[in-house]
C-alpha beads as a LAMMPS data file, in Angstrom:
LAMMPS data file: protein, C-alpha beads

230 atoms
229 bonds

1 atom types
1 bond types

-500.0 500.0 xlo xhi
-500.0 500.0 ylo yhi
-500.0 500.0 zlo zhi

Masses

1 110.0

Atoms # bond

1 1 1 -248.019 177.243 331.838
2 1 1 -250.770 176.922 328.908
3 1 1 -251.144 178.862 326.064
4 1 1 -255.254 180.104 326.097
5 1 1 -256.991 179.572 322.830
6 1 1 -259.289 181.762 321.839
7 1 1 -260.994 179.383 319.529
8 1 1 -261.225 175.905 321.225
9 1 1 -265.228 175.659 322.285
10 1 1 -265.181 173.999 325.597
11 1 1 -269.043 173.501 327.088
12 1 1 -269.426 172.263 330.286
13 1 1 -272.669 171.049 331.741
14 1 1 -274.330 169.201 334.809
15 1 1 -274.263 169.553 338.452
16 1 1 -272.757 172.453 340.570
17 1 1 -270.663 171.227 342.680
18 1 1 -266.828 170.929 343.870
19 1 1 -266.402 168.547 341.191
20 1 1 -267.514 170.988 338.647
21 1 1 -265.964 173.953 339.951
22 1 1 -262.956 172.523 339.636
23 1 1 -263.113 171.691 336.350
24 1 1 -263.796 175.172 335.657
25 1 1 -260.766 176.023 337.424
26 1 1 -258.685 173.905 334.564
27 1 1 -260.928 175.005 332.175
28 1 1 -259.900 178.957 332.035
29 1 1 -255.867 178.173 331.985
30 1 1 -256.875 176.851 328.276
31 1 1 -259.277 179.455 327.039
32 1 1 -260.940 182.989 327.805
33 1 1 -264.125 181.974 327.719
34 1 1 -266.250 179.165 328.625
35 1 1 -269.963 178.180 328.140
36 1 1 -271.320 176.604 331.137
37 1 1 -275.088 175.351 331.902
38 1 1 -276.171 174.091 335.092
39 1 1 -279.070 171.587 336.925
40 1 1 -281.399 173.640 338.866
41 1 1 -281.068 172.595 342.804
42 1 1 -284.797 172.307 343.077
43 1 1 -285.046 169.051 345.316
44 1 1 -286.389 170.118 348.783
45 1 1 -283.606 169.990 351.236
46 1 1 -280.685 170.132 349.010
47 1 1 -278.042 172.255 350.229
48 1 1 -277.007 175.255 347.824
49 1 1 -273.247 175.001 346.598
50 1 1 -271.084 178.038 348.287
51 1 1 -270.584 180.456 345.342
52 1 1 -267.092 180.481 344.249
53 1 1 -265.569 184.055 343.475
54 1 1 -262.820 183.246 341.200
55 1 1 -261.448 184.127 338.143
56 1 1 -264.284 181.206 336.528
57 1 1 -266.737 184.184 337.188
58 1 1 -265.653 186.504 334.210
59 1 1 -264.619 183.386 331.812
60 1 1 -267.894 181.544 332.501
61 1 1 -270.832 182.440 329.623
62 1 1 -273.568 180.858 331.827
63 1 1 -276.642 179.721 329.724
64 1 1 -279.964 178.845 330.862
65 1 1 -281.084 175.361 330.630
66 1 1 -283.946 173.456 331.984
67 1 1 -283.041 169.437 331.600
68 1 1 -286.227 168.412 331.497
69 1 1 -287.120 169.556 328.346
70 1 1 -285.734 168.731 324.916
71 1 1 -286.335 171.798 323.299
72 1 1 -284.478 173.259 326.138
73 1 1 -281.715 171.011 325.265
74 1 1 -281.568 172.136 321.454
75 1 1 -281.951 175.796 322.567
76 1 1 -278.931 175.240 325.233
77 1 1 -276.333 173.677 322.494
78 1 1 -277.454 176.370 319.822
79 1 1 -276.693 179.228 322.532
80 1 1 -273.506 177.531 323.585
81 1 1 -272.559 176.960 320.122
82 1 1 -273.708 181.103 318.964
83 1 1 -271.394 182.133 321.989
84 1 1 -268.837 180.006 321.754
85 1 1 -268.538 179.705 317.230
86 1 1 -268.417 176.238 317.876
87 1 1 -268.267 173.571 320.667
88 1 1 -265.161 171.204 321.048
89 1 1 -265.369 169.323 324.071
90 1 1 -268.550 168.963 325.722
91 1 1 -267.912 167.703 329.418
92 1 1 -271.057 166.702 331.109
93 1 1 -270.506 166.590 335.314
94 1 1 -273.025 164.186 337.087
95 1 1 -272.131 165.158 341.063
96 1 1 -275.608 165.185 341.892
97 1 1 -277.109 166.181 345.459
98 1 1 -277.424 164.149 348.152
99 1 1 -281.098 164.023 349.847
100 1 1 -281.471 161.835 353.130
101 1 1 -284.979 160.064 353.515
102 1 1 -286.167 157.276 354.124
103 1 1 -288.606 155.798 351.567
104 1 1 -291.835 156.256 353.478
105 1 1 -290.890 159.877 353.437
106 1 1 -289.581 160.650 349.874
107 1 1 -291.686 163.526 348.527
108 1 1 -293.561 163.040 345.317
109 1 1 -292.088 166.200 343.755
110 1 1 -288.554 165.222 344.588
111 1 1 -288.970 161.824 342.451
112 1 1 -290.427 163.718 339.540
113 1 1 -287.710 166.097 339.825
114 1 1 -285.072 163.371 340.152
115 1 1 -286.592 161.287 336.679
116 1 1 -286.868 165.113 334.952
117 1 1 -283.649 167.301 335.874
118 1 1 -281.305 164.425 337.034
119 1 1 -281.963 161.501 334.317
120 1 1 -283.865 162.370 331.339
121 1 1 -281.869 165.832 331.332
122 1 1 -278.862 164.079 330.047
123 1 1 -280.179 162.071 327.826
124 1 1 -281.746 164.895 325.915
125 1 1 -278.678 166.864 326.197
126 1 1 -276.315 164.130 325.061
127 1 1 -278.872 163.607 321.672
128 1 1 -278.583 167.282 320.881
129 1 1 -274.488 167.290 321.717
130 1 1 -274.209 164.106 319.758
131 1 1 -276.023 165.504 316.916
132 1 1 -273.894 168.658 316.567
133 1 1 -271.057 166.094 316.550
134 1 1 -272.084 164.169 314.237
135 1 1 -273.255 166.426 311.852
136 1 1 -269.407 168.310 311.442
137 1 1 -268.047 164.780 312.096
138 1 1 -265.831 165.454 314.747
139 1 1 -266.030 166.369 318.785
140 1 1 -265.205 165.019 321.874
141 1 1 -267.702 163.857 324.107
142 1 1 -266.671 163.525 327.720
143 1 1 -268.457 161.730 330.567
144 1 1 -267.597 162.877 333.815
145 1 1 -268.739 161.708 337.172
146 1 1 -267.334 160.726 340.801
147 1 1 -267.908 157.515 342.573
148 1 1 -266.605 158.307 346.281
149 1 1 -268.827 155.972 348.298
150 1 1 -269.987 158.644 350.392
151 1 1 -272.388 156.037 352.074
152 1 1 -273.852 156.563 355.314
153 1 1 -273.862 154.519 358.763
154 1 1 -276.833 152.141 359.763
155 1 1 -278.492 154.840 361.606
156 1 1 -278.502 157.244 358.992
157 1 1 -281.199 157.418 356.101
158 1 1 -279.836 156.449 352.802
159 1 1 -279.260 158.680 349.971
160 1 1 -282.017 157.512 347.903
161 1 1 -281.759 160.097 345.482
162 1 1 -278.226 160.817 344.392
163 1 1 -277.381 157.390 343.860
164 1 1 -279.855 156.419 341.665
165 1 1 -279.527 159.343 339.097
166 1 1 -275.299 158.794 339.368
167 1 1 -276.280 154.997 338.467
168 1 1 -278.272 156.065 335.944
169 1 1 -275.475 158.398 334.062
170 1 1 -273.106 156.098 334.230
171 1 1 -275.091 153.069 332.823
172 1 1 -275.607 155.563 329.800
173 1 1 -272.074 156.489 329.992
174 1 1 -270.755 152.934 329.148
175 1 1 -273.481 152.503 326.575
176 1 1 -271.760 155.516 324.715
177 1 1 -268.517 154.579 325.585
178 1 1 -269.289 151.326 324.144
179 1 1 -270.174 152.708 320.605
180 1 1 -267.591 155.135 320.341
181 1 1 -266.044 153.514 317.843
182 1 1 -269.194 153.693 315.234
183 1 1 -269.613 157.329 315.411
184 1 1 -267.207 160.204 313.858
185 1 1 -266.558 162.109 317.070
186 1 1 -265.166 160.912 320.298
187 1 1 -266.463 159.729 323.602
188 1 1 -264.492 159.373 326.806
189 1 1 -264.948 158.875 330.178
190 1 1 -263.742 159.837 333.666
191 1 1 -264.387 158.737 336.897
192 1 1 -263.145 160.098 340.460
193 1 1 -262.364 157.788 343.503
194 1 1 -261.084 160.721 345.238
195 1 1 -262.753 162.505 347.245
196 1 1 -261.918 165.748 347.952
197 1 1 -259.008 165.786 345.840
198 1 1 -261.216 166.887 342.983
199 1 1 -258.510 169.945 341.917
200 1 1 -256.164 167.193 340.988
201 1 1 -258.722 164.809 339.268
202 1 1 -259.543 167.671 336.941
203 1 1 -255.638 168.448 336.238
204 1 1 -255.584 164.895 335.476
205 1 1 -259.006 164.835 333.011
206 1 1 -257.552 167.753 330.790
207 1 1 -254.000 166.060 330.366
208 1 1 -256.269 163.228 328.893
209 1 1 -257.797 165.693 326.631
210 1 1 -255.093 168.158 325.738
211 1 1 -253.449 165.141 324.587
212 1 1 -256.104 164.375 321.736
213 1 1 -254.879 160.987 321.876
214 1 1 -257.349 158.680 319.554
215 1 1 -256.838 155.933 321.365
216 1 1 -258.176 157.032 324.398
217 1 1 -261.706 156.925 322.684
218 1 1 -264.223 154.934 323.981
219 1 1 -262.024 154.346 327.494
220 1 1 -262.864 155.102 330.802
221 1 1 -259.930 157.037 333.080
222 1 1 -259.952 156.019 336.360
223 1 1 -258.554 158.340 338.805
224 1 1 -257.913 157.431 342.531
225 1 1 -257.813 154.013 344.224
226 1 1 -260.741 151.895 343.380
227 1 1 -262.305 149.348 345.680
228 1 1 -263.844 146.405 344.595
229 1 1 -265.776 145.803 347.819
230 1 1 -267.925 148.972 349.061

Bonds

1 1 1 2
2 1 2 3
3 1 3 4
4 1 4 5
5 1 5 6
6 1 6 7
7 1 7 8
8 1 8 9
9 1 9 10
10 1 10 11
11 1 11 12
12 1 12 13
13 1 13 14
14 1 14 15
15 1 15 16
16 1 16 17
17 1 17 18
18 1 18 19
19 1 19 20
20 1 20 21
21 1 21 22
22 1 22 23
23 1 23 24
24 1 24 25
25 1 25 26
26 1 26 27
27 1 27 28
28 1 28 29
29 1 29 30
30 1 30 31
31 1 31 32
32 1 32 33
33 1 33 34
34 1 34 35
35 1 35 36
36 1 36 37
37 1 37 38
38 1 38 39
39 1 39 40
40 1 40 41
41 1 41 42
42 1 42 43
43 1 43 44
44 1 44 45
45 1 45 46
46 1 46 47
47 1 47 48
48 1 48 49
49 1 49 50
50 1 50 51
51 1 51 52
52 1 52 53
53 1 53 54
54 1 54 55
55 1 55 56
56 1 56 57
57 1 57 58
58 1 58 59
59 1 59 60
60 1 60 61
61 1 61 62
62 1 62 63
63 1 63 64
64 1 64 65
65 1 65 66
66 1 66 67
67 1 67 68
68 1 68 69
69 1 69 70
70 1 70 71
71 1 71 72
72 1 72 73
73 1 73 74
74 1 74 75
75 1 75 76
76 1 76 77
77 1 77 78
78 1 78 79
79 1 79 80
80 1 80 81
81 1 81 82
82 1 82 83
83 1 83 84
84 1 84 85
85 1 85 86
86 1 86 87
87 1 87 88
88 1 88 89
89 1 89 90
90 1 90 91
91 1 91 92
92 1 92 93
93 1 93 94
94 1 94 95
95 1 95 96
96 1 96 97
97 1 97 98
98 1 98 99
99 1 99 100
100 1 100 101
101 1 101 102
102 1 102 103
103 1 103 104
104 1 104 105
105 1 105 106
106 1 106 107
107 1 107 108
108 1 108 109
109 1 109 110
110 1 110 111
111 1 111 112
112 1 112 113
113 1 113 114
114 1 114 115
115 1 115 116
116 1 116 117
117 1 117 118
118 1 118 119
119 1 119 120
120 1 120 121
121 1 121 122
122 1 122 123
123 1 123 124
124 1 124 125
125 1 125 126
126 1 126 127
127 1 127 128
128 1 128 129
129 1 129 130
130 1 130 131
131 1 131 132
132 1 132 133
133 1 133 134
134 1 134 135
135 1 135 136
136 1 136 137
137 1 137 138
138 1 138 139
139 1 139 140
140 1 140 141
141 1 141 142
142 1 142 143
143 1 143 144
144 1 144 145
145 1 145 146
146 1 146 147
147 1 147 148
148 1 148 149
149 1 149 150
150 1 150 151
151 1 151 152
152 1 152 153
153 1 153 154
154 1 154 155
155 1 155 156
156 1 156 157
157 1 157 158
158 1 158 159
159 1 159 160
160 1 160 161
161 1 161 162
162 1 162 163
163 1 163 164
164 1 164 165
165 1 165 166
166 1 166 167
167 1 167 168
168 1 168 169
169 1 169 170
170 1 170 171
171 1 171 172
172 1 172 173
173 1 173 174
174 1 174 175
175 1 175 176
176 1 176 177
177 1 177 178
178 1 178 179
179 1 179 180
180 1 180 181
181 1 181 182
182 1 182 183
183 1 183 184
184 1 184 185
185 1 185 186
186 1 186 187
187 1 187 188
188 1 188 189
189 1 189 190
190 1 190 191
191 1 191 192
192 1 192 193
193 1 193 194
194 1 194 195
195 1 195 196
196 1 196 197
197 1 197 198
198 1 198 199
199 1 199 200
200 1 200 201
201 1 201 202
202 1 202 203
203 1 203 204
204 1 204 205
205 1 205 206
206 1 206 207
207 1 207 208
208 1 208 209
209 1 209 210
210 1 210 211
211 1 211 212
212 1 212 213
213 1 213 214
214 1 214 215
215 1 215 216
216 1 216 217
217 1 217 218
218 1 218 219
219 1 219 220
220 1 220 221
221 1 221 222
222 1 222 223
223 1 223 224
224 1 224 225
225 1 225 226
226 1 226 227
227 1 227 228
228 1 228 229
229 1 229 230
């Protein structure tokens, strides 16, 4: 059982997906409410994620954001910081969509989309978190993505898409990760090998964080077997 604060500011943001809905799951056994903000699925041919009627519903203060814009990115923290008092723990989701095509084929809007909503979105996001952060010197940042190899067979087109915005997050991931130690709030990171054992992987990323433990900043949790060779 958990005791539900009603003053720990947890925000999360990214991707809707399992991985993310899960989260949320863990999310409202330690507070009422939550502040939430998700990526438009805008990229021609990406399936909608099934709408999850759970308790997440009435906890969940959903905020509109638009990645691709940095003053959509201020606005976003500001509203989830007005609802919330004050943000905590930040957890950013990267589970992005997977679009099959080959290159020939790859529409042009789904690349700008990809470079707007899927890779410049979090790093305007992460400047406005980090700023909030900094400025009341203290926070945790946490960096949360899966790495499943959901590849496909010889036949099939490749995932162009999803791949490269995942590669992208987590390349900025282990940047921050890397400096954690020269700014006054925290950065950690955790990755999923698991696939669909994402309810588990979540119960695993908030015993990290419940725990507060300052060691753990700056690491990356691994959860699930990891294989070297893909």
């Amino acid at each position: 059982m958990y005791t539900k604060h009603m003053t720990r500011g947890i925000f999360v943001a990214g991707n809707d997906s399992a991985l993310s809905r899960a989260i949320e799951a863990e999310t409202i056994k330690r507070v009422e409410h939550f502040a939430a903000a998700y990526i438009p699925n805008r990229l021609s041919g990406a399936q909608a994620a099934p709408k999850n009627a759970s308790a997440a519903n009435n906890a969940r203060l959903l905020l509109d954001w638009n990645p691709g814009s940095p003053i959509s990115a201020r606005a976003l923290v500001l509203a989830a910081e007005n609802r919330l008092d004050k943000i905590d723990e930040a957890i950013l989701v990267c589970s992005p969509p997977s679009i099959r095509r080959r290159a020939s084929e790859l529409p042009l809007a789904d690349i700008e989309i990809l470079i707007n909503d899927h890779i410049k979105g979090w790093f305007f996001l992460i400047k406005e978190i980090a700023a909030v952060f900094s400025s009341r010197s203290r926070g945790t940042l946490a960096l949360v993505y899966s790495d499943t190899n959901a590849g496909s067979g010889k036949d099939d087109s490749a995932d162009l898409l999803g791949p490269s915005s995942l590669a992208s997050f987590c390349a900025l991931s282990q940047g921050l990760l890397a400096a954690a130690h020269n700014e006054p709030y925290s950065s950690v990171g955790f990755v999923n090998y698991d696939a669909g054992n994402e309810e588990n992987f979540a119960s695993f990323m908030f015993k990290c964080l419940d725990e507060g433990n300052r060691r753990s900043n700056g690491k990356l949790h691994r959860f699930g077997k990891f294989h070297f060779f893909k």
